[in-house]
FIDREN-699125 format. One record per residue (C-alpha): residue number from 1; residue in one letter; x, y, z. Coordinates in steps of 0.001 Angstrom, whole numbers, plus 524288, in hexadecimal, padded with zeros to 5 digits. Layout:
residues N
MIKE|NUM|a|X|Y|Z
...
This chain:
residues 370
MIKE|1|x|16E66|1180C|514E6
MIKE|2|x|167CC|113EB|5097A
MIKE|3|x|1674B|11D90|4FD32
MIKE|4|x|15F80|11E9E|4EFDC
MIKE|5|x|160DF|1245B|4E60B
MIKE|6|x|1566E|12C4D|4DCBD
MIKE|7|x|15849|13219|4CE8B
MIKE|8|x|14E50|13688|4C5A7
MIKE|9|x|15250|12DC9|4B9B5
MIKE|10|x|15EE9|12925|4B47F
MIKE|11|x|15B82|128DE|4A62C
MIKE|12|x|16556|13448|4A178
MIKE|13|x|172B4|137AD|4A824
MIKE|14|x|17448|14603|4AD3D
MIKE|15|x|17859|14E3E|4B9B6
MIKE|16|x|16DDB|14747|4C233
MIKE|17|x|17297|139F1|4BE61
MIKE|18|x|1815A|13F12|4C1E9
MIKE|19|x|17BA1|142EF|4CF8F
MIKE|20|x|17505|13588|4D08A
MIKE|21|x|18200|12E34|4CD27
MIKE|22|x|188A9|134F6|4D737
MIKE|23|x|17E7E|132C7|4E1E7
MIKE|24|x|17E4C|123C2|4DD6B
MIKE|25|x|18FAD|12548|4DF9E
MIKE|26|x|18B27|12ABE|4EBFB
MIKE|27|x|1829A|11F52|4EFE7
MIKE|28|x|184B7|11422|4E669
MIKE|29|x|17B59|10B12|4EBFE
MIKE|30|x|16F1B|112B2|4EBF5
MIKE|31|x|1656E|10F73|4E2F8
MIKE|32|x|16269|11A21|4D788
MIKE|33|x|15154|11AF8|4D5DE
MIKE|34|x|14F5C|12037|4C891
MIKE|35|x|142E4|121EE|4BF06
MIKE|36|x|14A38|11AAF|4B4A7
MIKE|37|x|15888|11753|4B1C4
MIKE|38|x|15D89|1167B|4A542
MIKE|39|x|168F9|10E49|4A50E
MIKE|40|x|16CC6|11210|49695
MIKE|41|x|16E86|11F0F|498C3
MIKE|42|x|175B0|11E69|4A3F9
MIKE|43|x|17D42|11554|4A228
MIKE|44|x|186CD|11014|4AD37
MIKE|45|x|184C9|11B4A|4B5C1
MIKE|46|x|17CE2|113DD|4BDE6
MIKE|47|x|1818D|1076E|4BB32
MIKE|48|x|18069|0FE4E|4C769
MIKE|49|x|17807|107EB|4D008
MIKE|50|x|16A27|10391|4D646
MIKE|51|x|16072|10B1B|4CC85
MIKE|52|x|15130|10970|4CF63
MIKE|53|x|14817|10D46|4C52F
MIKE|54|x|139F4|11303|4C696
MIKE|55|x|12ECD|10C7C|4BE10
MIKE|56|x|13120|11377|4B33E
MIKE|57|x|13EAE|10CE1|4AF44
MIKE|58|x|13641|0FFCE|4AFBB
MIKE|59|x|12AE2|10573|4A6C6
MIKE|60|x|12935|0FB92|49B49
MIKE|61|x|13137|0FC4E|48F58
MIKE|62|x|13C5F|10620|495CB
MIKE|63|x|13172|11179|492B9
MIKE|64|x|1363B|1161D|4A0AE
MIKE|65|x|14379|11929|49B71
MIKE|66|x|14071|11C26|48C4A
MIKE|67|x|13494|125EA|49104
MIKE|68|x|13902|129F5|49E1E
MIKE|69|x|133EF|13995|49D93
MIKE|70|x|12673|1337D|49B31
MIKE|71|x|12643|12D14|4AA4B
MIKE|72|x|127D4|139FF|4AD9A
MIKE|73|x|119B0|1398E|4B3A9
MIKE|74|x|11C03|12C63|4BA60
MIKE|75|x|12978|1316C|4C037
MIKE|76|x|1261E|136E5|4CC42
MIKE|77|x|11E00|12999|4D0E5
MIKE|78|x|12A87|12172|4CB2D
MIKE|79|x|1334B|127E3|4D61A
MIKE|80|x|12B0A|12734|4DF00
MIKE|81|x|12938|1197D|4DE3C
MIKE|82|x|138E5|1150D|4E175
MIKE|83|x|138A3|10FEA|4EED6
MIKE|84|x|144FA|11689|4F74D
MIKE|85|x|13FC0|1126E|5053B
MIKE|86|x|14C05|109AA|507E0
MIKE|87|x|154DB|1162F|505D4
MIKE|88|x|1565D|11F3F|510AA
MIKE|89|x|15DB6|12B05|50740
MIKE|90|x|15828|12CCB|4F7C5
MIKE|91|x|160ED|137F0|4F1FF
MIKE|92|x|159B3|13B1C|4E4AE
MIKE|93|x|15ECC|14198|4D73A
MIKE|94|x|153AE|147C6|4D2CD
MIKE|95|x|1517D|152D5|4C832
MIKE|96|x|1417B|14EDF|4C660
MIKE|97|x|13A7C|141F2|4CD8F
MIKE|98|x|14518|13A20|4D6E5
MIKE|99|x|14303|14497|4E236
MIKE|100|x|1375D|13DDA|4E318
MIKE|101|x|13812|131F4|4E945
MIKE|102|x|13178|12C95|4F54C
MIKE|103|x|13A5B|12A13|4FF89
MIKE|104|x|13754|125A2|50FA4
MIKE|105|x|1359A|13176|51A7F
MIKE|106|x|14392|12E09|51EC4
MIKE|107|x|14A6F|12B8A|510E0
MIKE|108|x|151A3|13970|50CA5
MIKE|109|x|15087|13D20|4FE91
MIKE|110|x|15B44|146C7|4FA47
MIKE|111|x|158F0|14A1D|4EC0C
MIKE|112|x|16347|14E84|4E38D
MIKE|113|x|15AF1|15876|4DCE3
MIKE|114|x|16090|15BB8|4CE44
MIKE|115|x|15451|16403|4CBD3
MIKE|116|x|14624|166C5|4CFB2
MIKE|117|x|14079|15FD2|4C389
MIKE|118|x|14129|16941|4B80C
MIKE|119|x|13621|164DB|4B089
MIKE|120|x|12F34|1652E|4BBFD
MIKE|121|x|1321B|172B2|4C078
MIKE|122|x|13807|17D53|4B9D9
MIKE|123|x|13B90|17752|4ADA5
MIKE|124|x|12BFB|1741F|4AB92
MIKE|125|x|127D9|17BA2|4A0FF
MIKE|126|x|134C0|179E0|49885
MIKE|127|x|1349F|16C0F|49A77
MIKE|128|x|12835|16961|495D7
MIKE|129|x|129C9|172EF|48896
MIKE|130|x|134FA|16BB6|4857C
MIKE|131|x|12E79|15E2F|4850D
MIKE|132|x|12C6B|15A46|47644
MIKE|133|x|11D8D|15716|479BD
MIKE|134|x|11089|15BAE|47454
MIKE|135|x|10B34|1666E|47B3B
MIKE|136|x|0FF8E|15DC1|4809C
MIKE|137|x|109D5|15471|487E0
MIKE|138|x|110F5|15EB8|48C14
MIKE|139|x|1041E|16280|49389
MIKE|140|x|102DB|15511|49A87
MIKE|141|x|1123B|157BE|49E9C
MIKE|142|x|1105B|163D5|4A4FA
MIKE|143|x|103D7|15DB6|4ACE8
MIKE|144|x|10F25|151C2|4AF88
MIKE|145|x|11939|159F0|4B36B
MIKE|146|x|1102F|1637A|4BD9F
MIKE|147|x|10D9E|155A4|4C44B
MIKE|148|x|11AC3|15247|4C4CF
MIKE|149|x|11FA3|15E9F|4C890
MIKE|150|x|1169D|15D33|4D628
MIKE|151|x|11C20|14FC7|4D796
MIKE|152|x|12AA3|15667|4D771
MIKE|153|x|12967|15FA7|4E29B
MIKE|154|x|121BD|155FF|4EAFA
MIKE|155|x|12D13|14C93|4E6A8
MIKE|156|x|136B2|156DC|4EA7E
MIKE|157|x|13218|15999|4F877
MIKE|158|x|13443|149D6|4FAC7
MIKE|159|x|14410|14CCF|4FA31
MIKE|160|x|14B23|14E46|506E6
MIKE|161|x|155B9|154DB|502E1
MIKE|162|x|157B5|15CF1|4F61C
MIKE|163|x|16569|15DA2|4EE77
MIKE|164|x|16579|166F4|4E41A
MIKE|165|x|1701A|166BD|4D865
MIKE|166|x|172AC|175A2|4D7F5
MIKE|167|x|16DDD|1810E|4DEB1
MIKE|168|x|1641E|18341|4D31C
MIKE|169|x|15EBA|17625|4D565
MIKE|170|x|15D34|179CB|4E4A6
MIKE|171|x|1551C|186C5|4E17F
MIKE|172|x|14BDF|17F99|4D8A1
MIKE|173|x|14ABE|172F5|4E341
MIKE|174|x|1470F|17CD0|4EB94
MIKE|175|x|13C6E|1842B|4E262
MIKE|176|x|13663|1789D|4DD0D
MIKE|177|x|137AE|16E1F|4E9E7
MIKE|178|x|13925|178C0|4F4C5
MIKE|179|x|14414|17096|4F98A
MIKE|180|x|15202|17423|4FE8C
MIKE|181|x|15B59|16D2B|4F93C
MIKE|182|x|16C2B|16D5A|4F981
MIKE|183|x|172F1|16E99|4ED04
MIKE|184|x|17DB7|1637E|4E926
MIKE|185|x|18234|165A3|4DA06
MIKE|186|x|18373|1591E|4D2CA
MIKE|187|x|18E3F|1509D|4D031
MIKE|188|x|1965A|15481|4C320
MIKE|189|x|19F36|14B73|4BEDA
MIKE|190|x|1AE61|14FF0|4BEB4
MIKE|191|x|1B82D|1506C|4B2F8
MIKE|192|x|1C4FC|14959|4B59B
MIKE|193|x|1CC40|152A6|4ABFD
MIKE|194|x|1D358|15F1C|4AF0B
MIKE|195|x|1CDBD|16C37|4A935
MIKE|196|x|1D142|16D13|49A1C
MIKE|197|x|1DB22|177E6|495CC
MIKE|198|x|1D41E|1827D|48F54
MIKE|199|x|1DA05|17D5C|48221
MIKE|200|x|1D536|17044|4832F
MIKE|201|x|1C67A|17336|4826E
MIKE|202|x|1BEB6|16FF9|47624
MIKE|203|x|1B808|17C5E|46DDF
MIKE|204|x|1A9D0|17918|47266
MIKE|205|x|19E89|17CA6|47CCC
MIKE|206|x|1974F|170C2|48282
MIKE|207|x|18AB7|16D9F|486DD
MIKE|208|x|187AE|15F34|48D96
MIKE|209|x|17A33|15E92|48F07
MIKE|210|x|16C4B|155EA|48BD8
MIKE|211|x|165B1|15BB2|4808F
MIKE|212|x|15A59|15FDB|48720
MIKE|213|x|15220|16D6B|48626
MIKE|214|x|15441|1738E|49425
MIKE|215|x|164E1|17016|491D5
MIKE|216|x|1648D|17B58|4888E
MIKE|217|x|16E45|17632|47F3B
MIKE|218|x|165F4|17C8F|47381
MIKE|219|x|16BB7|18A21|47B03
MIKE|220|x|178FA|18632|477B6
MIKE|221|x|1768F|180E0|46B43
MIKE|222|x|170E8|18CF2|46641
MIKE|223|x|17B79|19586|46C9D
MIKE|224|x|184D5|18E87|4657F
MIKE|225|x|17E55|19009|45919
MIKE|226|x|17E4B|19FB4|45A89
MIKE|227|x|18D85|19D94|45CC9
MIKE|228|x|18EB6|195A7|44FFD
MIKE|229|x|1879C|19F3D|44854
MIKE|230|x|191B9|1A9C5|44D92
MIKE|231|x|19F60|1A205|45048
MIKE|232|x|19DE5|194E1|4476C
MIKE|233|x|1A245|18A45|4513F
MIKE|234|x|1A9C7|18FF3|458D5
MIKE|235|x|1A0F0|18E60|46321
MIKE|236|x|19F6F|17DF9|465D3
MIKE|237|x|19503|1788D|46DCE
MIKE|238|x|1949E|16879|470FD
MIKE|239|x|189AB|162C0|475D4
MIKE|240|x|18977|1574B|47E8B
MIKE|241|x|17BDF|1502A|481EC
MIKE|242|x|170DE|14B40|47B8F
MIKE|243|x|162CF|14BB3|47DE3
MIKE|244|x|153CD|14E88|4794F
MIKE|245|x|1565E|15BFA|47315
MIKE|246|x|163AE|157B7|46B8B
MIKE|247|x|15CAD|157B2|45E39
MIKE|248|x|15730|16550|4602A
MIKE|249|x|16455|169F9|465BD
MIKE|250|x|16C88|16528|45A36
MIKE|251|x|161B3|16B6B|4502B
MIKE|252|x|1655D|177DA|45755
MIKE|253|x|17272|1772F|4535B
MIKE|254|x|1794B|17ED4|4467E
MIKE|255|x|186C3|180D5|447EF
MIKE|256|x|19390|17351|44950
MIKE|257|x|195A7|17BDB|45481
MIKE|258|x|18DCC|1740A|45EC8
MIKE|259|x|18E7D|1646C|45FD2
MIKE|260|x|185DC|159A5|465A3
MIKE|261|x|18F1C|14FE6|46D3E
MIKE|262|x|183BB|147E9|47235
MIKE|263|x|185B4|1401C|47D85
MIKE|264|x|1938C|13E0C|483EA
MIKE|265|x|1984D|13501|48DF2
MIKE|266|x|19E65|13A7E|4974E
MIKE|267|x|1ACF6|13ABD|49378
MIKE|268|x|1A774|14136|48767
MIKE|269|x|1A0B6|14AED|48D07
MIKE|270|x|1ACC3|14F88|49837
MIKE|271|x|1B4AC|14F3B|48C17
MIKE|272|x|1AC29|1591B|4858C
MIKE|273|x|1A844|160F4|4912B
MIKE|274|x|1B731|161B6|4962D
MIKE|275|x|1BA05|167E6|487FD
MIKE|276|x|1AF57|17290|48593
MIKE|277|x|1B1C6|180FE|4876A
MIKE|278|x|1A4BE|18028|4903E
MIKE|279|x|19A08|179A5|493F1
MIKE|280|x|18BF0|1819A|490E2
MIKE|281|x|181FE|17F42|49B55
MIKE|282|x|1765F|186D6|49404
MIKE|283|x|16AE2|180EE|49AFC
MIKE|284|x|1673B|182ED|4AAD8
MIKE|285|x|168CF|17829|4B2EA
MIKE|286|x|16369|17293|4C0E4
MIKE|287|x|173D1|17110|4C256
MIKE|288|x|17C1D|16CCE|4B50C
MIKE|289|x|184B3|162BD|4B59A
MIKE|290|x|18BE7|1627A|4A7FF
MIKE|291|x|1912E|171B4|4AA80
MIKE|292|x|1971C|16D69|4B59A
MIKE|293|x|19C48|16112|4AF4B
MIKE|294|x|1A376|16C76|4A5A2
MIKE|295|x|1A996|17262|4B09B
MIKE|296|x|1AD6D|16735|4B700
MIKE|297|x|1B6D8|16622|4ABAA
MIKE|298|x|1B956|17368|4AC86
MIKE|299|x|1B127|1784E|4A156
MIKE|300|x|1A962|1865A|4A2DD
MIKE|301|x|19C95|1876E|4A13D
MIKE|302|x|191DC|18EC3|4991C
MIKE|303|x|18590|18EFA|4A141
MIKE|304|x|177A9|19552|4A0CD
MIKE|305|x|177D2|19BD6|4AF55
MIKE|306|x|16DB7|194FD|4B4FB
MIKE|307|x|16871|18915|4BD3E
MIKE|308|x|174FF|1803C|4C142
MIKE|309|x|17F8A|1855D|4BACC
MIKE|310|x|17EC9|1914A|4C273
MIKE|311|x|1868D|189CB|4CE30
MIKE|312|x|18D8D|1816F|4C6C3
MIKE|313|x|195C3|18B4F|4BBD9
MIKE|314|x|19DF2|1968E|4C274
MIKE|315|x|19B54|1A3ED|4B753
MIKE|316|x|1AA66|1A591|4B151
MIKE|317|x|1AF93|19968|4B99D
MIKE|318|x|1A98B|18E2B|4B36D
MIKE|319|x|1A1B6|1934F|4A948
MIKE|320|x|198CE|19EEC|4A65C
MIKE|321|x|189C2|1A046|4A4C0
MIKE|322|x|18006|1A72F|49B32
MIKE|323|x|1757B|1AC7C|4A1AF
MIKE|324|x|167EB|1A772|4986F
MIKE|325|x|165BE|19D22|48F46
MIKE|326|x|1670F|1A3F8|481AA
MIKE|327|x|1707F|1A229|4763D
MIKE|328|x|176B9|1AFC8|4787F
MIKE|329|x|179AB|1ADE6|485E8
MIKE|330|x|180E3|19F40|4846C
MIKE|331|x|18727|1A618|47770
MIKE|332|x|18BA8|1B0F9|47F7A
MIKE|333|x|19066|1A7E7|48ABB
MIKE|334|x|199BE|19E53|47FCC
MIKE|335|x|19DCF|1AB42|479C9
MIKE|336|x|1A309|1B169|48679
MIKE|337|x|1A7DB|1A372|48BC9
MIKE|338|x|1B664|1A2D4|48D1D
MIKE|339|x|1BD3D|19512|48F3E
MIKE|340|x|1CAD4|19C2C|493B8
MIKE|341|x|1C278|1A328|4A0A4
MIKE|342|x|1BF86|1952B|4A809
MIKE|343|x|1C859|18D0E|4AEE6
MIKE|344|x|1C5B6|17C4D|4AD13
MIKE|345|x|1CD33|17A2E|4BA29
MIKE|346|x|1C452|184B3|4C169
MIKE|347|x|1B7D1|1808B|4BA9E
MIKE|348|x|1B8A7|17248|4BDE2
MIKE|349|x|1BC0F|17531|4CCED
MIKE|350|x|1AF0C|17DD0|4CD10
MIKE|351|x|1A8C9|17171|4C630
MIKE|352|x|1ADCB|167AB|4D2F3
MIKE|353|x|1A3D7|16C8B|4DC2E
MIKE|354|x|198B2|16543|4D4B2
MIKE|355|x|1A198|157BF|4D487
MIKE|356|x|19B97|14AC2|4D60C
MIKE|357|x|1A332|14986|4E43D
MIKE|358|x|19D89|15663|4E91B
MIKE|359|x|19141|15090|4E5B7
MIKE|360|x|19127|144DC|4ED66
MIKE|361|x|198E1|14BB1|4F94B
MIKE|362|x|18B91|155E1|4FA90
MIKE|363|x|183AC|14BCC|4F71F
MIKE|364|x|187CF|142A1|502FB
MIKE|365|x|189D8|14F75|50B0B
MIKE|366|x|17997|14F92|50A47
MIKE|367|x|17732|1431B|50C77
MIKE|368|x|17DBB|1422F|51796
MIKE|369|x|178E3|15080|51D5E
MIKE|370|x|16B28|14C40|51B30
C-alpha cells in the first residue's frame, strides 16, 4: 500500500508537527506534501524525509517563505494542485487547508483534524481585530476570508475519514463540517526522569507558550502584577516562548517578579518545566499539548476550564481550574494552589494515556479497521 502524507506548512514547530513526526515514524517512507518547508526552523526534524513543496516555496526571491500569510488567498489552489494519484491511502494533518486535497474515487483520505480552521470559523471576528492592519485592509480580509471559509467546508466533505484531537475538536468537526469523526489525542513526548521530591522544585509558576494574542499570556502577566503589588516576589512567573506580541507583553510587565526565558531547546525547557510549582494553561485550546507535557513530569496544572484541557487535567489530581479569564479568578486560583496536595508519581501515570506509543497503536488500529 502506498501512503502520503499531507501537512499544512512546516515553517514553525508545534503539537501538529509532533503528530506529523510520529505519523512519518509510523511510515518513514511516505512522502510529506507541504505549502512550504522551512528547513531553518526546523531544523533536523525532518532531516532525510521526502518533502514536496507547493508553488509557493518556489515563488522568486524566497517571498513564499519570508511572506507566507500573504499566499493565504492562493493556498487553497496550491493544495490542490499536489498530484497523490499513485497513493492509494493520504492520511492528512490539517488545522486549516491540507484536508483539501484531491485524491482518486478509490484513494482514502483520513485527516488528522487538529481544528476546524479558527480564523475561518469561530475565531473570525477576533482574528481579524487583532491584525495590525488599517481598517480598509482589514475590509478586503474579511471579503478573503468568507471565500475561503466556503472553500473549507467543501474541502472538508472531500475527507473519508475524520480524526479529531480531543472531544472538543470532535463537537466543532461536527458543527462546522457535519462530519463524524473518532477522537485520538496527540502524541506528547515522555520525561525519562522520576517525579521530583516536593523539596526539589524551584520557587516559580511557568508558562511555555508563543507570544501571540489568543495564548493569553497578557492574563498571567497582569495577575502576577496584582500579586507583586500585594506580596513583592514572592509570587515568580517564567516565561518560555517568543513571538509577535513579546514587545507588548514585556511593556506589560512592573514587578522582577516575572521573567522572559525566550526560546529553550528542549533539555532547557524539561529542565524548567520538571522544576515549577505548576504549569498555567490560561488560554482555551482545540487540545494543549504543553499542560500535558507538565504532567508528564508530574507537574500540576493551573488551567482556564475550557476547550482541551477539560479531558486532559483531572480537578485536585493533576491540577485545578479557574472558571473565566479575569485577573481575580487566576489570582484566586495561585492563592488557593497548594504544591503538598498533588502527587508527581500519580500525575505523570494520568499523563501516559496521551504517550507517543498510544498514539501510533490507535492510529494503526484505524487504518487497519477502515
Amino acid at each position: 500500500m502506498k501512503i502520503a502524507l499531507v501537512h499544512d506548512h512546516l515553517n514553525q514547530y508545534g503539537g501538529a508537527e509532533r503528530v506529523l513526526l510520529a505519523l512519518s515514524e509510523i511510515f518513514p517512507e511516505a512522502p510529506i506534501y507541504t505549502l512550504i518547508y522551512d528547513e531553518k526552523k526546523l531544523g533536523n526534524l525532518f532531516a532525510g524525509k521526502d518533502i514536496r513543496t507547493s508553488f509557493i516555496q518556489r515563488a522568486p526571491f524566497n517571498i513564499g517563505k519570508k511572506f507566507f500569510k500573504f499566499f493565504l488567498p492562493l493556498m487553497p489552489q496550491a493544495i490542490e494542485t499536489f498530484d497523490l494519484d499513485e497513493f492509494d491511502l493520504v492520511i492528512s494533518s490539517s488545522s486549516a487547508f491540507c484536508k483539501g486535497v484531491i485524491t482518486k474515487t478509490n484513494t482514502k483520505h483520513i485527516c488528522y483534524c487538529h481544528t476546524p480552521t479558527r480564523y475561518l470559523w469561530d475565531d473570525t471576528h477576533s482574528y481579524v481585530a487583532d491584525l495590525r492592519l488599517p481598517k480598509i485592509f482589514k475590509i478586503f480580509i474579511r471579503s478573503s476570508l468568507s471565500k475561503i471559509r466556503e472553500w473549507d467546508y467543501l474541502a472538508s466533505q472531500r475527507v473519508d475519514y475524520f480524526i479529531a484531537n480531543s472531544a472538543f475538536v470532535q463537537n466543532r468537526i461536527s458543527k462546522f463540517y457535519r462530519k463524524e469523526s473518532e477522537i485520538i489525542y496527540p502524541p506528547v513526548d515522555t520525561y525519562n526522569k522520576e517525579p521530583l521530591a516536593t523539596e526539589g522544585l524551584g520557587d516559580y509558576f511557568l508558562i511555555v507558550s508563543r507570544l501571540r494574542p489568543y495564548k493569553k499570556v497578557d492574563l498571567a502577566i497582569q495577575t502576577f502584577n496584582e500579586l507583586n503589588k500585594e506580596f513583592g516576589d514572592k509570587y515568580k512567573l517564567k516565561i518560555i516562548g517568543t513571538g509577535e506580541y513579546e514587545y507588548e507583553l514585556k511593556k506589560m510587565t512592573i514587578g522582577d517578579n516575572i521573567e522572559f526565558l525566550g526560546f529553550k531547546n528542549d533539555d532547557d525547557r524539561n529542565h524548567y518545566v520538571s522544576k515549577c510549582l505548576a504549569f498555567i494553561n490560561p488560554q482555551e485550546e482545540d487540545f494543549g499539548i504543553t499542560p500535558v507535557e507538565a504532567m508528564m513530569a508530574g507537574r500540576p496544572v493551573i488551567a482556564f476550564k475550557k476547550g482541551g484541557a477539560i479531558e486532559t487535567v483531572v480537578e485536585n489530581e493533576t491540577g485545578i481550574f479557574f472558571e473565566k479569564q479575569t485577573v481575580n479568578e487566576l489570582k484566586n486560583a495561585i492563592l488557593k494552589f497548594d504544591k503538598t496536595k498533588f502527587d508527581s508519581k500519580k500525575i505523570q501515570e494520568h499523563a501516559q494515556k496521551f504517550s507517543k506509543e498510544e498514539f501510533k497503536r490507535k492510529i494503526l488500529e484505524i487504518i487497519n479497521k477502515n
